[in-house]
C-alpha positions as CSV (number, residue, x, y, z in Angstrom):
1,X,-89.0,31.4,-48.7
2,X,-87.6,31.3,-45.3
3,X,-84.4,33.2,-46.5
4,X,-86.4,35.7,-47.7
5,X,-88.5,36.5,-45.1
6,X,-85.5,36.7,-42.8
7,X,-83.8,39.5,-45.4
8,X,-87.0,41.5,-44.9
9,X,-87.1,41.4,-41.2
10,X,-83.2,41.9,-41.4
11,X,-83.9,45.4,-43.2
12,X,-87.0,46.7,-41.3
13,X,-84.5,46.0,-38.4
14,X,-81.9,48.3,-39.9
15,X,-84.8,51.0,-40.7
16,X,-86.0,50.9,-37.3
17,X,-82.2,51.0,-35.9
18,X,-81.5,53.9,-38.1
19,X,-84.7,55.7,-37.4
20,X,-83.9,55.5,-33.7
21,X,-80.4,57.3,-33.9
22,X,-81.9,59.5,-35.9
23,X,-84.3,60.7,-33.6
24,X,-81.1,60.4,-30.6
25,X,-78.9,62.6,-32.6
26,X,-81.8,65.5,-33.3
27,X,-82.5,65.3,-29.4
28,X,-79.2,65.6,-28.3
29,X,-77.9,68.1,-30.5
30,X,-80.8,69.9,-32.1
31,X,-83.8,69.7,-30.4
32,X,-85.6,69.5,-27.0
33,X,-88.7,69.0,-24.8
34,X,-89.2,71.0,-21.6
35,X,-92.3,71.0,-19.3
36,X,-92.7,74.0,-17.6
37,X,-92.9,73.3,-13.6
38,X,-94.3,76.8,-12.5
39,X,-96.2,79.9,-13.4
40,X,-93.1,82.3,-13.2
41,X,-93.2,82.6,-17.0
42,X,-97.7,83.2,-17.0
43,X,-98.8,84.3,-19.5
44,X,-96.5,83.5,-22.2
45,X,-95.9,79.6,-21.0
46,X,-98.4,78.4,-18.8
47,X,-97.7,75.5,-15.8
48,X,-97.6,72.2,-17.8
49,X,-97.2,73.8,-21.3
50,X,-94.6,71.9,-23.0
51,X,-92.2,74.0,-24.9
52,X,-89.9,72.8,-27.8
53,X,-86.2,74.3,-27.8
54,X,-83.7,74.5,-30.2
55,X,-80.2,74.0,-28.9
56,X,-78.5,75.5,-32.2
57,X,-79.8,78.9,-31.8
58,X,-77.0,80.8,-30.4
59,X,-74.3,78.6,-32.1
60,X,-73.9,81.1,-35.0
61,X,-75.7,84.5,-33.2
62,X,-75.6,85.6,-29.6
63,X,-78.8,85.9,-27.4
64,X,-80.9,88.8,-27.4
65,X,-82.8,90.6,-25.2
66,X,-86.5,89.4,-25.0
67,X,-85.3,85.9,-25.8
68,X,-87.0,83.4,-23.9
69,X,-84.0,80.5,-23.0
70,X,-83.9,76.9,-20.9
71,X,-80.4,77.3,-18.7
72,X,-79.3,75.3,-15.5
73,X,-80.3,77.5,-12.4
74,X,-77.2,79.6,-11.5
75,X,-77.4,78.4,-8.0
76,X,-77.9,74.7,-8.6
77,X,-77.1,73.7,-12.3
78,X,-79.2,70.1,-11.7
79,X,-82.3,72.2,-12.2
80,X,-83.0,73.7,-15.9
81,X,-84.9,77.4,-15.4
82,X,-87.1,78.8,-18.6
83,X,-86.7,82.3,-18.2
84,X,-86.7,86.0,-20.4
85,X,-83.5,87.5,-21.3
86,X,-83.8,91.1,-19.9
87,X,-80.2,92.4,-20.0
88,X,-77.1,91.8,-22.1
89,X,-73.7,92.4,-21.7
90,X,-72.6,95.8,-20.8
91,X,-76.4,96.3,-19.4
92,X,-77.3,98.0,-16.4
93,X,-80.4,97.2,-14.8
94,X,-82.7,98.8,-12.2
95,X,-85.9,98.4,-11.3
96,X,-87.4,101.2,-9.5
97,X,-91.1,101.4,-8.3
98,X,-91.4,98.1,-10.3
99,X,-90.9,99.5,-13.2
100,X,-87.8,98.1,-15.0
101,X,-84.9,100.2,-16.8
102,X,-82.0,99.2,-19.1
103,X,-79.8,101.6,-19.3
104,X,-81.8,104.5,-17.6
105,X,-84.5,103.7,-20.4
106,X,-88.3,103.0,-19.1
107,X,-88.6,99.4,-20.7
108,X,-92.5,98.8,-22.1
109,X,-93.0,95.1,-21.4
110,X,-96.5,94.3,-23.0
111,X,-95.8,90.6,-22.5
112,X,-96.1,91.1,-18.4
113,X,-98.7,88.9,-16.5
114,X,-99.7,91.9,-14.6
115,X,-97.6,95.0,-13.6
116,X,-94.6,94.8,-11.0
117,X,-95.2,95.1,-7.3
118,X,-94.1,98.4,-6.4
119,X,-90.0,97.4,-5.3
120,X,-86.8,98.7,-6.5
121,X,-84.0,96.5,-7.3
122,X,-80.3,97.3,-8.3
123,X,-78.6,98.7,-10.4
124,X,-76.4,96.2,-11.5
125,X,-74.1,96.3,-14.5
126,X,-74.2,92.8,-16.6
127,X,-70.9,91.5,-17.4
128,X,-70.3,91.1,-20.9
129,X,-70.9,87.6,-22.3
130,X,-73.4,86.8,-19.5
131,X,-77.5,87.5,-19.2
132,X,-79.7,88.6,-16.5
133,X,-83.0,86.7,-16.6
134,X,-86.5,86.9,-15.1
135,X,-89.6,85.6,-15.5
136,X,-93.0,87.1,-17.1
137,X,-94.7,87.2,-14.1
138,X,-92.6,89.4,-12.1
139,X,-94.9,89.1,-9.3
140,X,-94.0,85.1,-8.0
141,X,-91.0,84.5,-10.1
142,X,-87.8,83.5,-8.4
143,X,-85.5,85.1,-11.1
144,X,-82.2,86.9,-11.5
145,X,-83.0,89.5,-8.7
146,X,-83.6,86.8,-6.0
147,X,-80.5,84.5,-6.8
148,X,-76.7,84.2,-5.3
149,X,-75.4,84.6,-8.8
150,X,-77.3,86.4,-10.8
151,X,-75.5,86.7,-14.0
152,X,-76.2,83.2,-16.6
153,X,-72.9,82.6,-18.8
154,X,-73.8,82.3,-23.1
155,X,-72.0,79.0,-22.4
156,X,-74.5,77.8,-20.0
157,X,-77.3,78.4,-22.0
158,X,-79.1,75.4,-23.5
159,X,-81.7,76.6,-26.3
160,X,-83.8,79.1,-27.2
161,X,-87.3,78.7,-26.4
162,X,-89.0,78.4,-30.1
163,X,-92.6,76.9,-30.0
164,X,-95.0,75.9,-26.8
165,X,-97.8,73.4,-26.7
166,X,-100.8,72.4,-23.9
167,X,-100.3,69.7,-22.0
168,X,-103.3,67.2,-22.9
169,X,-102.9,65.0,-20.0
170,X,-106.4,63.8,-20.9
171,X,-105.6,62.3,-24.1
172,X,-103.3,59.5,-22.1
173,X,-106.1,59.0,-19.8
């Protein structure tokens, strides 16, 4: 009796174990969690939404632009960013009574929080293999036009932002 109860607790052991590098290996290389800190991205990903990313996006494609990516901050890579993809490689990009153009092309950007201040910005031509960011509300994000190097590498970036949910803080209440 006592041999077999040891074989079973020996085996849920080894499910548990398993289960538990399972879920390790699909956070380290697949998937993961990021909570959104700030309102730079309103209304697309609200402060506190949580947003699920998938690190094997770009392993067989390159970004795009409209993408919404997780990427250490250019100027300090300790701190991830969540940010838009607005220019590619080979990109130039203006803004110009805050209204943005790629490539001398009016851009319609129906995802904005709210339209642009009026300011101008740029040009600036985006090196190829790297991507100028900012955030959906152009108004209070500290993006691409505000940092020392503005340009994010394809290498640097971590995931592409796939699927957001709430924040129920009361549920842990």
């Amino acid at each position: 009796m006592a041999k077999r109860i040891f074989k079973e607790i020996i085996s849920w052991t080894v499910i548990f174990a398993i289960v538990i590098v399972v879920a390790l290996l699909i956070n380290r290389f697949v998937f993961f969690q990021v909570k959104v800190p700030s309102g730079s991205m309103e209304n697309t990903i609200m402060t506190g939404d949580r947003v699920f990313t998938l690190r094997l996006s770009y392993m067989f494609n390159n970004p795009e632009r409209g993408d919404i990516v997780v990427f250490p901050f250019p100027d300090n890579e300790e701190v991830d960013y969540i940010k838009r993809i607005v220019g590619v490689g080979g990109d130039k990009i203006e803004i110009k009574d805050g209204i943005l153009y790629i490539n001398d092309e009016e851009m319609n950007e129906d995802y904005l929080l709210e339209p642009m201040r009026k300011q101008d910005f740029g040009p600036v031509d985006v090196p190829e293999g790297y991507y100028f960011m900012m955030g959906d509300n152009r108004n209070v994000s500290e993006d691409a036009r505000a940092w020392d190097n503005q340009f994010v590498n394809k290498a640097k970036i971590k995931g592409k932002a796939i699927f957001k949910y709430p924040d129920f803080a009361w549920l842990n209440k």
